[in-house]
RODO-2510 file (C-alpha; in nm, 4 decimals, decimal comma):
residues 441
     n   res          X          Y          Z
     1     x     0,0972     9,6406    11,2625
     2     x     0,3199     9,7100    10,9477
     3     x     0,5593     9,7960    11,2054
     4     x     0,5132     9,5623    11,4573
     5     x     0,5931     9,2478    11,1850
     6     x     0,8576     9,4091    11,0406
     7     x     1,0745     9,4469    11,3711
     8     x     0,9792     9,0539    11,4417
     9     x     1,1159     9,0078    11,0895
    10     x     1,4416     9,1308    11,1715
    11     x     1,4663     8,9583    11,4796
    12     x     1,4344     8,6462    11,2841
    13     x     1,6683     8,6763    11,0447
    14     x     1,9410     8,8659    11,2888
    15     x     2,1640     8,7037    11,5157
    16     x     2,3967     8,9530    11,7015
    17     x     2,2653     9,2944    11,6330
    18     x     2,0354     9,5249    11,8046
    19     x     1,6813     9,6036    11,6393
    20     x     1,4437     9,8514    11,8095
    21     x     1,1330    10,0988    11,6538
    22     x     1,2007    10,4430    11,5850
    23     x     0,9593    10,6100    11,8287
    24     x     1,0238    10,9766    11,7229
    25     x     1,2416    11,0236    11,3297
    26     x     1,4040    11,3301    11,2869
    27     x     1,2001    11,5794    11,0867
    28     x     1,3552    11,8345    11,0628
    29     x     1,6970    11,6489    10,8510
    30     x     1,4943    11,3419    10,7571
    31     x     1,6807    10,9980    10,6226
    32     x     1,6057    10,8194    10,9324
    33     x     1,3632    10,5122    10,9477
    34     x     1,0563    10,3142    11,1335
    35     x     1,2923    10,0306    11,2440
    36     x     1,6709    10,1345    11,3882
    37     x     1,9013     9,8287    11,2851
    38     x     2,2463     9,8233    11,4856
    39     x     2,5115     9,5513    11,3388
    40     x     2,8233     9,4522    11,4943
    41     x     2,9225     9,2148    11,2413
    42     x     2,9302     9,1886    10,8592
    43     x     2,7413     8,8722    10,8439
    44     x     2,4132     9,0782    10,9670
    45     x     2,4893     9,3977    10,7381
    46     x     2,4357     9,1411    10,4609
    47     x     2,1567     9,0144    10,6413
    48     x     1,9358     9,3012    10,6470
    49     x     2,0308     9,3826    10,2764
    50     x     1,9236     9,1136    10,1626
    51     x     1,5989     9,0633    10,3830
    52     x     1,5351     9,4338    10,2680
    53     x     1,5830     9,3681     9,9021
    54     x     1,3828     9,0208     9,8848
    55     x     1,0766     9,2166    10,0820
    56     x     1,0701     9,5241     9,8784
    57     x     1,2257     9,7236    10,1790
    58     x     1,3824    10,0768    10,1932
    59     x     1,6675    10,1233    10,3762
    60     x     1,8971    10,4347    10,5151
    61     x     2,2544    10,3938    10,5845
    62     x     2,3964    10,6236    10,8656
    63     x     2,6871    10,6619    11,1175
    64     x     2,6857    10,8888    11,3589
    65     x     2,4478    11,1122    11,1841
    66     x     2,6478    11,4065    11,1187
    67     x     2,5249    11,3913    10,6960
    68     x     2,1773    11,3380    10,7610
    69     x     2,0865    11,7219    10,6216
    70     x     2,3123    11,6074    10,3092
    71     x     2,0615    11,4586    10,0239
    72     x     1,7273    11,2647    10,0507
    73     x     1,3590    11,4066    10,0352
    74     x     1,2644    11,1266    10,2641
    75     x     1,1556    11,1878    10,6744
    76     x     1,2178    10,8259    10,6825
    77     x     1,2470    10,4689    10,5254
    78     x     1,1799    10,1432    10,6446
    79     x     1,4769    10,0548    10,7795
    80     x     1,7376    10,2737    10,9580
    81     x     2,0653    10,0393    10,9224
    82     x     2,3132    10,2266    11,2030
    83     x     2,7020    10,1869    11,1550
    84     x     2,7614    10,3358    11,5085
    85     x     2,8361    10,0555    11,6900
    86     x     3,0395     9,8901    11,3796
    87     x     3,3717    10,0249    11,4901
    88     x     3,7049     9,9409    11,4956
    89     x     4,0352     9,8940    11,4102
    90     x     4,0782     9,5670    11,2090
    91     x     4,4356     9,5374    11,0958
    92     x     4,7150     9,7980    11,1264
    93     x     5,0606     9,7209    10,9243
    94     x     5,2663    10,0328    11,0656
    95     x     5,5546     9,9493    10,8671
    96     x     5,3422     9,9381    10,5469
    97     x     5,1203    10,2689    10,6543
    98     x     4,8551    10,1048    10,6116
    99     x     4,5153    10,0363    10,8032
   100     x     4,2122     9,8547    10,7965
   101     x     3,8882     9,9858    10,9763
   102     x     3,5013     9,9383    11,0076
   103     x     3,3057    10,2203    10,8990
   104     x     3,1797    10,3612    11,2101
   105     x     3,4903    10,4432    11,3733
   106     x     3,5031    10,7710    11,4454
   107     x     3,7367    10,9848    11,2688
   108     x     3,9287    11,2134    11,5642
   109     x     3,9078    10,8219    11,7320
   110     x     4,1056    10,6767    11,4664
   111     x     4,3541    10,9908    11,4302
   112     x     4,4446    10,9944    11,8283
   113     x     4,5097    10,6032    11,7794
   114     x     4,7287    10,6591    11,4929
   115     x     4,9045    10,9753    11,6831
   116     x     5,0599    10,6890    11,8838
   117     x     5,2263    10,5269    11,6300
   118     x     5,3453    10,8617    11,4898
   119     x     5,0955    10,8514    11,1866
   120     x     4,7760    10,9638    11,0427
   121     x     4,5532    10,9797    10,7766
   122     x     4,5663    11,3208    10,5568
   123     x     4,2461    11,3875    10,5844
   124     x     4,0182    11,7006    10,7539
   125     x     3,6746    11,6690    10,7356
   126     x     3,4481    11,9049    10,9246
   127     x     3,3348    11,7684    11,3178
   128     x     3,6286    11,4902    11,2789
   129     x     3,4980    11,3703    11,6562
   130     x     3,1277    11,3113    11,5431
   131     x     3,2107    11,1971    11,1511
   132     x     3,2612    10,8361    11,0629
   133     x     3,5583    10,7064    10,8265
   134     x     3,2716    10,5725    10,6549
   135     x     3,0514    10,9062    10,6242
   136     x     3,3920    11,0716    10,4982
   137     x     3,3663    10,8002    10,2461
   138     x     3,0355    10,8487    10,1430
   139     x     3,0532    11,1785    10,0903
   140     x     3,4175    11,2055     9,9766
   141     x     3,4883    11,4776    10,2043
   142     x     3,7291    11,6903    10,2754
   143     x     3,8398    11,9864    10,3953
   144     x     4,0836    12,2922    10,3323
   145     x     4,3773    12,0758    10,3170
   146     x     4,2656    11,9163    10,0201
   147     x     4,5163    12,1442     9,8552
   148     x     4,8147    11,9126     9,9832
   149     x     4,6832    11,5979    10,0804
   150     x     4,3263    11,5492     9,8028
   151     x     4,0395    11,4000     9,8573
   152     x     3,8989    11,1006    10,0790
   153     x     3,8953    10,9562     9,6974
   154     x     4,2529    10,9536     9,7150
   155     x     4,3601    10,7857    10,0247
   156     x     4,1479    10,4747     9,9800
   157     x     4,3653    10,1387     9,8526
   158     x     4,0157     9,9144     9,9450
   159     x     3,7097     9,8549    10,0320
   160     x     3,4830     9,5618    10,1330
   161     x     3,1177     9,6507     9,9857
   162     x     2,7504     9,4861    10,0739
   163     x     2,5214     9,4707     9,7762
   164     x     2,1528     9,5158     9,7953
   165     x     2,0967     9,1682     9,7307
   166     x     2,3554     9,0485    10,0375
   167     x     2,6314     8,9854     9,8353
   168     x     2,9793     9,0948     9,9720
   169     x     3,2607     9,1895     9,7161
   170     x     3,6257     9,3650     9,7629
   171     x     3,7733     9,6449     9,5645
   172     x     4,0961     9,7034     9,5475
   173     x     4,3361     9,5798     9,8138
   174     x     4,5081     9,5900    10,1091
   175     x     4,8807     9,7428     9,9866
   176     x     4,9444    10,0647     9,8158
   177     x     5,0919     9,9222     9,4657
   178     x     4,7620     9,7426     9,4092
   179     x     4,7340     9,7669     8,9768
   180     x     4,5348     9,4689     8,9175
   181     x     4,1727     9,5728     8,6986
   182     x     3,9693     9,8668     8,7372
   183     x     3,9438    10,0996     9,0324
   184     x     3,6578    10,0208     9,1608
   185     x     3,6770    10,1799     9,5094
   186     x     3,6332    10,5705     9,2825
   187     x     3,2935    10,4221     9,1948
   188     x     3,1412    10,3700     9,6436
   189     x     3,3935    10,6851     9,7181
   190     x     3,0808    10,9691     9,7537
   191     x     2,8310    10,8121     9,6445
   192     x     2,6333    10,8606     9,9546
   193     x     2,5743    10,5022    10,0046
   194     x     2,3177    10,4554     9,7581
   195     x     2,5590    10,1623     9,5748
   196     x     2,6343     9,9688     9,8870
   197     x     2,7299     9,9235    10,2005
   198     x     3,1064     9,9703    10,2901
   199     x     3,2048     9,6898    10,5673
   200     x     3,6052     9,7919    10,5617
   201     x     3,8044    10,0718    10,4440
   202     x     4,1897    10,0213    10,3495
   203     x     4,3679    10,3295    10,4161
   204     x     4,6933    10,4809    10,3236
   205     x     4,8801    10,6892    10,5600
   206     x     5,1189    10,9361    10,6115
   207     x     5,3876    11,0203    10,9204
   208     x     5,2565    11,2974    11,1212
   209     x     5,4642    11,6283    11,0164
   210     x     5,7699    11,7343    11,2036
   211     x     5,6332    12,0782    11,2365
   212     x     5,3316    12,2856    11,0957
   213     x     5,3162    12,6308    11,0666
   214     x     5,0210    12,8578    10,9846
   215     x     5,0635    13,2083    10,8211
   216     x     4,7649    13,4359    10,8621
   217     x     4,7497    13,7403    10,5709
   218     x     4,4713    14,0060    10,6360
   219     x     4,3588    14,1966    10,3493
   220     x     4,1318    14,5307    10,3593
   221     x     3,8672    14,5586    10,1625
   222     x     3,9015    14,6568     9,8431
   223     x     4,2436    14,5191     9,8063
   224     x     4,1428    14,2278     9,6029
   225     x     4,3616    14,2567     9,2663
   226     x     4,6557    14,1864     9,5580
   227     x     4,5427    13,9693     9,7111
   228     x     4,4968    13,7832     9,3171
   229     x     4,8355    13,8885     9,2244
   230     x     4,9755    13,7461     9,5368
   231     x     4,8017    13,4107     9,4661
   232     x     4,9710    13,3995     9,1257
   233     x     5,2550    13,4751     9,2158
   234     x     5,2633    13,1759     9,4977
   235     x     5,0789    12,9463     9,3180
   236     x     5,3922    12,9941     9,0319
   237     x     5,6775    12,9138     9,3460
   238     x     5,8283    12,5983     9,4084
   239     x     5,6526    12,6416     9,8040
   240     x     5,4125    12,2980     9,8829
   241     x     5,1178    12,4692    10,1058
   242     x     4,9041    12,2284    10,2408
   243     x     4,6266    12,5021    10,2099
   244     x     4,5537    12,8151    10,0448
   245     x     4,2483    12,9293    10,2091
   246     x     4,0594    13,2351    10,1517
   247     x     3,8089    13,3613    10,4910
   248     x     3,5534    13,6175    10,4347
   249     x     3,5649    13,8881    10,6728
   250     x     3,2850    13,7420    10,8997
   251     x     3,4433    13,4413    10,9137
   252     x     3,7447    13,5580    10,9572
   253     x     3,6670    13,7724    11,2513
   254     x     3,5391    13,4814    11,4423
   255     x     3,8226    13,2660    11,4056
   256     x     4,1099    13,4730    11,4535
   257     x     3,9907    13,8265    11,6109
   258     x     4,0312    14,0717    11,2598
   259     x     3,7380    14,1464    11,0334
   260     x     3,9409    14,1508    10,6988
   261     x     3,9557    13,9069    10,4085
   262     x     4,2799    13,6579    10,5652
   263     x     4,4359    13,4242    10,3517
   264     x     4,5350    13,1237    10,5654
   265     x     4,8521    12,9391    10,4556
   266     x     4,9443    12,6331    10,5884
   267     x     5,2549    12,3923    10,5611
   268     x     5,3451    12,0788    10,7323
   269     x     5,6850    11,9306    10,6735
   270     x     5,9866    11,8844    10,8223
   271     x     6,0448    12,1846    11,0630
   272     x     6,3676    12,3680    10,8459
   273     x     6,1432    12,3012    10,5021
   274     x     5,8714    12,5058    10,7039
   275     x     6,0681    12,7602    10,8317
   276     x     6,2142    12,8194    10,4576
   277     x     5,8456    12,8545    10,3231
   278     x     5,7430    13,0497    10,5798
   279     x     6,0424    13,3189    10,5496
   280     x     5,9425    13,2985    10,1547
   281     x     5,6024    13,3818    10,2748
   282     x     5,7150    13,6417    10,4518
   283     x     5,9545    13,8446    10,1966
   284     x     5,6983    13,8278     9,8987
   285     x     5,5742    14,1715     9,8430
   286     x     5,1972    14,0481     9,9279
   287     x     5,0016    14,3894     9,9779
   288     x     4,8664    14,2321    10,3083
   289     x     4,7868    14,4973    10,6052
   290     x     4,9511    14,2594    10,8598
   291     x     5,1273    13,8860    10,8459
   292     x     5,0557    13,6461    11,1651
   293     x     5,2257    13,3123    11,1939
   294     x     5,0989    13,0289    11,4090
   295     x     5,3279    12,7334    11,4900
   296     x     5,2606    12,4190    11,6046
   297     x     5,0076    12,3912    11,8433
   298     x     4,8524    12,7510    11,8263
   299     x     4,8583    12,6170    11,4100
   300     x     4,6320    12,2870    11,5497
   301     x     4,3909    12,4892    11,7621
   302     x     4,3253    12,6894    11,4560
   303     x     4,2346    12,4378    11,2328
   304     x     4,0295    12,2462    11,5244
   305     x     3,7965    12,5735    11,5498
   306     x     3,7568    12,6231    11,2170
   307     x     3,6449    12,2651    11,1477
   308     x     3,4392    12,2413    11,4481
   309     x     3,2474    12,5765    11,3157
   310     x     3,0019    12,4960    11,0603
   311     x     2,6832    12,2829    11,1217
   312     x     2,6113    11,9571    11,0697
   313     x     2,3277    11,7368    11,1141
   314     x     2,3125    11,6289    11,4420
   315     x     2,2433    11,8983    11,5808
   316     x     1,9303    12,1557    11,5330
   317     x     1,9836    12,5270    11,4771
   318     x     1,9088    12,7728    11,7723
   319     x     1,5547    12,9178    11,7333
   320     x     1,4041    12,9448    11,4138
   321     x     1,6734    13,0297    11,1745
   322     x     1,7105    12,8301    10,8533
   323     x     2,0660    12,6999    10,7809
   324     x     2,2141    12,5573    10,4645
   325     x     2,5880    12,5255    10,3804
   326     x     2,6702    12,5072    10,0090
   327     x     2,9748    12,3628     9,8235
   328     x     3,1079    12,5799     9,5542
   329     x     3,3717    12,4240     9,2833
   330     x     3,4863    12,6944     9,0734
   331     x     3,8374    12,7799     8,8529
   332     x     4,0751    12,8556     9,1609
   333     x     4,0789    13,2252     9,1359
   334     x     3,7219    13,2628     9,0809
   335     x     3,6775    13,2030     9,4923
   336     x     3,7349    13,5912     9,5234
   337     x     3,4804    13,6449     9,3536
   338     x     3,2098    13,4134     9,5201
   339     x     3,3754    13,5052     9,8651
   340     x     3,2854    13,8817     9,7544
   341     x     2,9387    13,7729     9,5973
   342     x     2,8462    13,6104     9,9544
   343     x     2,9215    13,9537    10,0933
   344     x     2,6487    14,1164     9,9088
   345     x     2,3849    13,8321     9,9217
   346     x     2,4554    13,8768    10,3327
   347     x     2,3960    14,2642    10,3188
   348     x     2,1049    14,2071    10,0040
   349     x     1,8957    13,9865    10,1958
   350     x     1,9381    14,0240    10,6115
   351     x     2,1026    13,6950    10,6525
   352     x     2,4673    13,5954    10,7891
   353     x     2,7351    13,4535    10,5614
   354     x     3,0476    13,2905    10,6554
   355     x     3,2464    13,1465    10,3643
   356     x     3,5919    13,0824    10,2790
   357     x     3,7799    12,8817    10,0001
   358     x     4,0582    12,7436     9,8376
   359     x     4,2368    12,9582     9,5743
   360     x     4,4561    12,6241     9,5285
   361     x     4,2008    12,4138     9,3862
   362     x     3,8585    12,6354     9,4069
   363     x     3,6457    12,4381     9,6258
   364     x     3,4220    12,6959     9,8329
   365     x     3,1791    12,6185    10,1160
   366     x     2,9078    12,9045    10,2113
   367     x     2,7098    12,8827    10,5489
   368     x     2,3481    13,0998    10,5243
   369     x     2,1800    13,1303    10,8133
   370     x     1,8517    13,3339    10,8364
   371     x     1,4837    13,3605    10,7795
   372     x     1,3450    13,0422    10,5833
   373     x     1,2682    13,3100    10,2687
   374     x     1,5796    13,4851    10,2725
   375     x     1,7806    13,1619    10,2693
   376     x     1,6338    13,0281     9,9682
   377     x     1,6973    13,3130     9,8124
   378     x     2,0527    13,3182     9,8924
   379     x     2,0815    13,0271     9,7478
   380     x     1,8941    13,0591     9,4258
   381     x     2,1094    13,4124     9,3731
   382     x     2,4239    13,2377     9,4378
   383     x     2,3547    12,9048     9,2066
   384     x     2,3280    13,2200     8,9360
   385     x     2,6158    13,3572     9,0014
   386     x     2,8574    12,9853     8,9725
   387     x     2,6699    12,8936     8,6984
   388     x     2,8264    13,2397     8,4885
   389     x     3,1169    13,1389     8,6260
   390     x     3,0459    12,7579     8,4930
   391     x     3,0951    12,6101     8,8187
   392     x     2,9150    12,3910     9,0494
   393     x     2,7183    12,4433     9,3642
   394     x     2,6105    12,1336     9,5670
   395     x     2,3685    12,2012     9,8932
   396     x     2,5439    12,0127    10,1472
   397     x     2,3125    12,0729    10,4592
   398     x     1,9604    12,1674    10,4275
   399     x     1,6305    12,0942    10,6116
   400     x     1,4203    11,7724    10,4605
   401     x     1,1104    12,0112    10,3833
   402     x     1,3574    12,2746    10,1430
   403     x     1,5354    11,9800    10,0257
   404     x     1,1957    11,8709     9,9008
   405     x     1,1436    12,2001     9,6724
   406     x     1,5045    12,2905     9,6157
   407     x     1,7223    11,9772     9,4012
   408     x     2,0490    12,0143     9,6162
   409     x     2,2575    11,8443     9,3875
   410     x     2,1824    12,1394     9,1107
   411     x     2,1258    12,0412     8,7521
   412     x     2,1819    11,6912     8,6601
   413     x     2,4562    11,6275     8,4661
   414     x     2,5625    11,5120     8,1093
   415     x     2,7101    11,1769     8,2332
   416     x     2,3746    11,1095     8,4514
   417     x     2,2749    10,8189     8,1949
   418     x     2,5715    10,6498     8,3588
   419     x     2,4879    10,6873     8,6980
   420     x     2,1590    10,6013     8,6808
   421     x     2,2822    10,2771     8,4595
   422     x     2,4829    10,1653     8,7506
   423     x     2,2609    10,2186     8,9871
   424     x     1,9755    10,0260     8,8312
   425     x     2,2257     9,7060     8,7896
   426     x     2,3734     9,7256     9,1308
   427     x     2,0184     9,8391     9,3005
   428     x     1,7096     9,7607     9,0977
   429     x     1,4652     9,7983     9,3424
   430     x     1,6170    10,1191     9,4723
   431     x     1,6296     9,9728     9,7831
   432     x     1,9560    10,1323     9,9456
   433     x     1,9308    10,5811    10,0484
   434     x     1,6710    10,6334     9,7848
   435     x     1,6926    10,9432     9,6439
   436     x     2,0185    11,0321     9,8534
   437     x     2,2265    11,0985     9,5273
   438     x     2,2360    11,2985     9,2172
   439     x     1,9215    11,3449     8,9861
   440     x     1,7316    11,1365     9,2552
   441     x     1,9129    10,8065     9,2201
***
């Protein structure tokens, strides 16, 4: 009945959008809701906001789905509010590199369109064909290319933003040299939508590289201190990589054939810059077992595997395996040793283990995959080991039942008292992904 008045509701106060019940949620991800809410215009996102808000309403904000194992210890809310279908290209000023888009445009979507015009955003999330610009957002995601290109944070100039209560507002601007007051858009980048909901992203772009080159350096085990003097020695070069990216063995082996630790290099540039790196590569006395350079397209079908190869929450794990992929942040050349600590967790506990990270910037990402036990053990063993190395380790897919026992987000931090401050201005009634965020917000 609750149910039944609720979708009439909607109806009412709707006029171009598509509102249906939620026959079956998803329970084994959760953030999904009784009443599925599809708006093609802005007008109606504000709508249901602010219908939501005034009726003491819950409400999850999704794309295409791909996040839904990322934060939340709900099955479901009231309202599922759907970006799919808001998609599109809104304005495009080639000569400016800029671009204006709704959030549920896919991301490989907006990439091929931008191919055309010889551009592209400088950006590599994981699944780029079933990720939205706006889930990239959310989450500020990114992936090993961070190293050259940053963050989502980084390549946003502005956003338009719903509030709870309806109200629309703009942050930032349209152009690149926008100065004017505070920068607003770093405070919606990755919060997981728990602030507001984006209606249009301003992008910066870049021209699509002249020619990309990939160097693959395998390692043998036990030949770590070169690998680390290697890194230090690069890291101190004049060379621009746009990634520095460590594989464990496992993962290695799937991706390019050789069950070794491979250091995968990466620059994009004009092709003679490339070929100059490259050759500098190639002369530096690395203490790697064999060197293996992929240009151009054999470069592109690299990267496509590899980002196409961890999972993600649209789709369920074969059988009855647990899954969980964890982000690491630690000081750059600390990876080695969590790549090496994964190692041991894999053989300790009868699970598998692919990891890899950057030993630019020291973002990691571990996928366990296993028995329900062993997993959470993995993960409690490993959250030991980053926290002696005072990092950070954020659970970035999990089932809803583990995420229930298990605070993904770690321990809450020092600034928290902020977050939750802004939160309970912008959100009150906790009405938008509740607890989706950090410390529960």
């Amino acid at each position: 009945m609750i149910t039944s008045d609720l979708l009439s509701d909607l109806n009412s106060v709707l006029s171009d959008s598509h509102v249906d019940e939620k026959m079956s949620p998803n329970q084994l991800y959760g953030n999904d809701g009784s009443i599925v809410v599809t708006p093609l215009t802005e007008g109606d996102i504000a709508a249901v906001l602010r219908y939501a808000n005034d009726n003491d309403k819950t409400i999850t904000i999704e794309g295409n789905g791909s996040k839904r194992g990322f934060g939340g210890t709900k099955e479901k809310t009231d309202i599922l509010l759907s970006l799919a279908e808001y998609k599109g290209i809104i304005e495009h000023t080639v000569g400016d590199m800029t671009i204006i888009v709704k959030p549920g445009t896919p991301f490989q979507e907006l990439q091929d369109y931008l191919a055309e015009h010889n551009q592209k955003i400088s950006l590599d999330p994981a699944h780029p064909e079933e990720s939205t610009i706006g889930g990239v957002i959310a989450a500020n995601d990114s992936g090993p290319k961070r190293l050259g290109y940053g963050s989502a944070r980084d390549h946003i100039i502005g956003l338009r933003i719903a509030y709870p209560n309806g109200e629309v507002i703009r942050s930032g601007g349209k152009v690149v040299k926008n100065v004017a007051g505070y920068d607003m858009n770093k405070l919606f980048v990755g919060s997981m939508g728990t602030l507001g909901v984006v209606s249009e992203i301003a992008l910066k772009l870049r021209p699509l590289p002249k020619y990309e080159s990939l160097i693959l350096l395998a390692f043998e085990e036990g030949n770590e201190e070169d690998l680390r003097s290697f890194a230090v020695r690069f890291l101190d070069s004049m060379m621009e990589p746009v990634s520095l990216e460590l594989l464990t063995p496992v993962l290695s082996e799937k991706l390019t054939g050789q069950k070794v630790y491979t250091l995968a290099i990466a620059f994009e540039d004009v092709e003679s810059s490339v070929h100059y790196q490259k050759d500098f590569v190639k002369n530096m006395e690395s203490g790697a077992s064999q060197i293996t350079t992929l240009a151009q397209q054999e470069a592109k079908d690299f990267w496509k595997r590899f980002n196409r190869f961890f999972p993600n929450g649209r789709t369920e794990p074969a059988g009855q395996e647990t899954e969980a992929v964890i982000k690491v942040g630690v000081k750059n050349l600390d990876v080695i040793q969590v790549l090496k600590e994964s190692e041991l967790l894999e053989d300790a506990h009868n699970v598998s283990v692919n990891a890899h990270g950057s030993l630019g910037h020291g973002l990691c990402q571990v996928h366990v995959q296993g028995a329900h036990k062993d997993v959470i053990a993995v993960v409690g063993s490993l959250r030991e080991t980053i926290k002696q190395l005072t990092g950070y380790a954020v659970i970035k897919h999990f089932p809803l039942e583990l995420r229930k026992t298990i605070d993904v987000w770690g321990e809450t931090p020092s600034y928290f008292f902020l977050l939750e401050g802004i939160k309970t201005k912008i959100d009150p009634k906790k009405t938008l992904n509740p607890k989706r965020y950090v410390g529960g917000l």
